[in-house]
N, C-alpha and C positions, 0 to 999 in steps of 0.2 A: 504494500500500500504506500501509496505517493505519501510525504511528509514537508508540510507546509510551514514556512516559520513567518508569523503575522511581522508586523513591520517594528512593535511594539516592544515583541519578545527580541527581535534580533536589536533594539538598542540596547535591552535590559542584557542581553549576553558580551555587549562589547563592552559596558561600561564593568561588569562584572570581571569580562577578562581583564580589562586595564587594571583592576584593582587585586586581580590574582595575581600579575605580574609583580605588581609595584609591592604584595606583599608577601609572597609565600618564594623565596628568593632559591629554599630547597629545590620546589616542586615546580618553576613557574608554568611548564605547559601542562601542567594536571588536570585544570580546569578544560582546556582547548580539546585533551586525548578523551577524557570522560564524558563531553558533550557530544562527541564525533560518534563514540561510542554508543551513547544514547539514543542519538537522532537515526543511526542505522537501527536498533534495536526497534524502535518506536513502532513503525512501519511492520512489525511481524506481529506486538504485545501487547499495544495499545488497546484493543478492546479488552482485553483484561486485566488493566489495571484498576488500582481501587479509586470510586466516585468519588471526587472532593466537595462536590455539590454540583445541584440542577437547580436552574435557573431561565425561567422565562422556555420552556420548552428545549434548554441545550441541558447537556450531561457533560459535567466536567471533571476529567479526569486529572491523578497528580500521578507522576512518576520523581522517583530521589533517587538523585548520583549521591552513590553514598560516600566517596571518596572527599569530595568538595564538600557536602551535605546542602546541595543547591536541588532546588524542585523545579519540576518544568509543570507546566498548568496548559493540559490542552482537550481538545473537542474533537473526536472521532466520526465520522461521516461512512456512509456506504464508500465514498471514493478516496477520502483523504484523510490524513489525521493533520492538523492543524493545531501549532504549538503557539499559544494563545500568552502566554508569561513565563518568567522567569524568576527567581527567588531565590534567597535564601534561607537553608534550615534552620537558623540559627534566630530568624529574627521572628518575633511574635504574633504578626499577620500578615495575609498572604499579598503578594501585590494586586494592584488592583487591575481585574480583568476584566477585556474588553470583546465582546462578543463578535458585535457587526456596530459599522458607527453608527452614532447618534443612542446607544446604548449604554 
């Protein structure tokens, strides 16, 4: 299944890689290898992962890179999966998603 990155999530993953670089000095491309890792995986898993809530008629799905501890936040379709946000584990609530505009 085709695997879609909204426009929203791809700033929220640069600004995250910029800050995994500038701080995890060990590990800097961890974030970049576990993401790549993810977004292949997505495209086979994705319906099975667990609901992080439904909303307005969508099902929203979360998957964790557990290495980073970053969630990706996305909505599954007959044709594509569509990665909707980005996150991290660490912080208290989830960023805020966006479905279709004007939503």
């Amino acid at each position: 299944m085709k695997v879609i990155i909204a426009p929203r999530a791809e700033t929220q993953m640069a600004l995250r890689r910029e800050w995994w670089r500038k701080n995890r000095e060990k590990a800097p491309d961890l974030f970049d290898e576990e993401l790549a890792e993810a977004i292949d995986q997505l495209g086979r898993i994705a319906g099975s992962l667990p609901v992080y809530a439904r909303r307005s008629g969508h099902t929203i799905r979360r998957y964790l890179m557990p290495k980073t501890r970053c969630h990706l936040y996305l909505e599954v379709t007959e044709a594509e999966v569509q990665v909707l946000a980005l996150g991290g584990g660490q912080r208290r609530r989830a960023p805020r998603i966006r479905l279709q505009e004007g939503e």
